[in-house]
N, C-alpha and C positions, 0 to 999 in steps of 0.2 A: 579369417583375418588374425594375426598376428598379435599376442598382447604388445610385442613392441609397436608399432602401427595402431595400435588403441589406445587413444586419450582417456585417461582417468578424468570423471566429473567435479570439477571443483563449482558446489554450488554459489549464488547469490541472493543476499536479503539487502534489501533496500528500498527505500519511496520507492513508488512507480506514478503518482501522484502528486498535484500539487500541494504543498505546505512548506510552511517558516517562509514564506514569499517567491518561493522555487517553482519553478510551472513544473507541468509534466515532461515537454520537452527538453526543460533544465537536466531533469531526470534520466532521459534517452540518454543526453550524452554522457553524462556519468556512466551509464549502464556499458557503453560502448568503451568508455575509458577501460573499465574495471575489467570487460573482457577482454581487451587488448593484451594488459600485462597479466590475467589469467592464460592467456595465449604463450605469451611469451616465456610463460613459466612451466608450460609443457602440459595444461592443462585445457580441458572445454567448459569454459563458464555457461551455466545455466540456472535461471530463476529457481528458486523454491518455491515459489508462488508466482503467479501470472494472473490468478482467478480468484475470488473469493465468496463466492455465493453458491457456491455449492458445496456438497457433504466429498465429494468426490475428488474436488481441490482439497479440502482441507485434509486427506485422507494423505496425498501425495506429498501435502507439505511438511507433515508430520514425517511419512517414509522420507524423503529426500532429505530433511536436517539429521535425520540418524544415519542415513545408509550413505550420506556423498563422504567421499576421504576428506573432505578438508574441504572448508566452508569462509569465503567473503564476505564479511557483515558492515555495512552504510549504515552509522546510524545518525548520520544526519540528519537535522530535524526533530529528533528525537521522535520519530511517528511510532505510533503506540503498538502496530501491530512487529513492526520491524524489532522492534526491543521486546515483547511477548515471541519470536523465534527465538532473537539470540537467546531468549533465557533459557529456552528448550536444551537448542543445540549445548550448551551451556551444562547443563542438568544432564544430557551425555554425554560429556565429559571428552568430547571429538574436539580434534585440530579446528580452531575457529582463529581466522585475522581480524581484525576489528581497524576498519578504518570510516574518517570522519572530517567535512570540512574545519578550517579554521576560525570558522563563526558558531559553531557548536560545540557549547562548554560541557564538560564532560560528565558523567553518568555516576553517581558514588557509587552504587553497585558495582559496575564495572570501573572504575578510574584503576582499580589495581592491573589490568590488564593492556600492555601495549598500545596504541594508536596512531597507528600512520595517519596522518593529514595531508588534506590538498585544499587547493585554494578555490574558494564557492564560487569567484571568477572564472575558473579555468581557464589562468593563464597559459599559454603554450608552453612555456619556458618552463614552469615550478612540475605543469604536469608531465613532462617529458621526465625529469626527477622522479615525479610521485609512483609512476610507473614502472620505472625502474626497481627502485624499492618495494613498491607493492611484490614483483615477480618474483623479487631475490628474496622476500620474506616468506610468499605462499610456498617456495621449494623445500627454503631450510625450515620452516614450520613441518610440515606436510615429511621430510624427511627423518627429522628427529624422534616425530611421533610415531613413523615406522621401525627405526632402529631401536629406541625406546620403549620399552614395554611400563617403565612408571612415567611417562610421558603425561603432564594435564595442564590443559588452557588456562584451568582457573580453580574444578573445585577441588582439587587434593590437597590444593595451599592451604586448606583450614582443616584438615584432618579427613581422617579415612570416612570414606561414603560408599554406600552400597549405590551404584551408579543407575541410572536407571535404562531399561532394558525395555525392547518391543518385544515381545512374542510372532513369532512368524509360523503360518501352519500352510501346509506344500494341498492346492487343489488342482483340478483338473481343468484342462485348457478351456474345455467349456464353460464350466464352472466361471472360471475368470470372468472371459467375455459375457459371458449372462449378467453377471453381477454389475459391469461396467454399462451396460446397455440399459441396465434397472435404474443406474445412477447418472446418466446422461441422461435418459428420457426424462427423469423426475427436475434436471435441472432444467433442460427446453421446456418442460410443461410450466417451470417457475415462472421464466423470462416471458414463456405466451399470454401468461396469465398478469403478469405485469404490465406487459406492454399492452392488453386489451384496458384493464383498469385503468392506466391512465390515460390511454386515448381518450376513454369513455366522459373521465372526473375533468377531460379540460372540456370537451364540447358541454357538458351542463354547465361548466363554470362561462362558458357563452351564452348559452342560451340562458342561464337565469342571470346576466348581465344587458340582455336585450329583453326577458319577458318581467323581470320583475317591475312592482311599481314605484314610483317616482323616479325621479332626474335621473337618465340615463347615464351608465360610463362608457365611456370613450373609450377604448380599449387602447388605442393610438396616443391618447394625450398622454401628454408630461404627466410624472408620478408625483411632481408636486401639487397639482390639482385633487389627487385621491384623498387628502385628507389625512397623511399618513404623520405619525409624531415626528418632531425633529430628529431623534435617535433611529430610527428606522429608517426616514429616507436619507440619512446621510450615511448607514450600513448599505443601502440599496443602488446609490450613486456612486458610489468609491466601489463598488462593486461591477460597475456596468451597467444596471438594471437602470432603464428611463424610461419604459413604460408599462401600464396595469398588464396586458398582453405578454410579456416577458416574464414579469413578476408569477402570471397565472401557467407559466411553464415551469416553477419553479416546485422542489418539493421544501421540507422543513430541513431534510440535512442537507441538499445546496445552499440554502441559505445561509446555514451556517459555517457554510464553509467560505463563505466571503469574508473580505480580509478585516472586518472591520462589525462584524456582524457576532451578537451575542444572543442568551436566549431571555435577553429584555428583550431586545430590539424585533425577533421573531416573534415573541408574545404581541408586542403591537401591531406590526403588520397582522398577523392572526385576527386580531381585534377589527383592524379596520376594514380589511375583506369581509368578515362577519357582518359588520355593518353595512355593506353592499348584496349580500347574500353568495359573494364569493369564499375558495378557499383555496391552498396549495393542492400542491398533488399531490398523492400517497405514494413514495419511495422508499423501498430500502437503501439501506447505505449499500454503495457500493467498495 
């Protein structure tokens, strides 16, 4: 194939996730937006991350913010890991666009750099504009920094930097795939070993719900019955959570990722399972 016929990868960072009251699927179509006018600008938009639990992802996220030509960054929301990429890509000193809804105030670190906006509605109208712009910004970005040889997003503006650089070392085709198969399997062995663990931590948290002694719970009833503090079950109810059974699917960072949910209000539900002989499940963040 032809390098004219071959798309250059313009990557993307951005939630994938819900936050700042944005669901996941809020996020889809963002993602679909941004690749649209990555499309339109002669580019193949593709995630920097997709995955985060493993050594393997994290390995790829690192290669893909240094090695893509020119880089898409949402940092709507301001979610923590999307703003620990831009710093990377950032730190090497690669073509990066920075765009961000209109309900997301801006970053001092970064405010000295450019940001396209769009509207957290996603109005049809503003995003047919935004898109526009988006496409005619990642060309002449992405072009100036090839014609340019003192070309920088951000850190040359404050004086000369020794830029920072991966090392790459050339192995053997085996080599490779050994290596990735070492690191696949050790992530499936995570995920089996997870998903054994918490099947395991809900069925006791059943069974010492039906064998302990005294006044039995309901697992079914209202969460206002459990005994839980005002601050907790009104984290737990603006949440969706209405009963012990729900709750006992839940781990400490779901919790806290409800909208309304802090780590007072987790310390008490903690509390008051204890006092039943229940507990959450043990999760990592995903």
């Amino acid at each position: 194939m032809s390098d004219q016929n071959t798309k250059q990868i313009c990557g993307v960072v951005m939630p994938i996730s819900a936050i700042d009251g944005c669901t996941e699927a809020h996020w889809a179509d963002v993602l679909e937006i941004l690749t649209e006018a990555i499309e339109d600008a002669g580019f193949e938009g593709n995630l920097v991350s997709n995955a985060d639990d493993s050594g393997i992802i994290h390995k790829r996220i690192i290669q893909n913010l240094y090695d893509n030509p020119i880089v898409v960054c949402d940092v709507s929301g301001k979610n923590p890991n999307v703003m620990f990429e831009l710093g990377l890509r950032l730190a090497f000193d690669k073509p990066t666009v920075i765009v961000k809804d209109e309900k997301t105030a801006y970053a001092f670190d970064t405010s000295a750099i450019e940001h396209l906006e769009y509207p957290r509605d996603l109005r049809f109208s503003r995003i047919v504009e935004f898109k526009q712009k988006l496409a005619e910004k990642i060309k002449a970005t992405h072009q100036r920094a090839t014609a340019d040889p003192s070309y920088t997003t951000f850190l040359k503006h404050f004086g000369e930097f020794k830029v920072a650089k991966l090392e790459k070392k050339e192995v053997s085709g085996q080599e490779y795939i050994l290596e990735e198969l070492r690191a696949l399997r050790t992530a499936v062995r995570r995920v089996e070993l997870g998903q054994h663990s918490n099947a395991n931590k809900y069925i006791r948290n059943l069974r010492q719900a039906s064998d302990r002694t005294g006044p039995e719970v309901n697992l079914g009833m209202p969460l206002e019955q459990l005994g839980l503090s005002d601050l907790a079950l009104h984290a737990l109810l603006t949440g969706g959570v209405t009963t012990p059974s729900e709750l006992l699917k839940m781990s400490e960072i779901e919790v806290l990722k409800l909208p309304t949910a802090g780590r007072r209000a987790l310390n008490d539900i903690k509390e008051t399972l204890d006092i039943h002989g229940l507990s959450l499940q043990q999760k990592g963040l995903n």
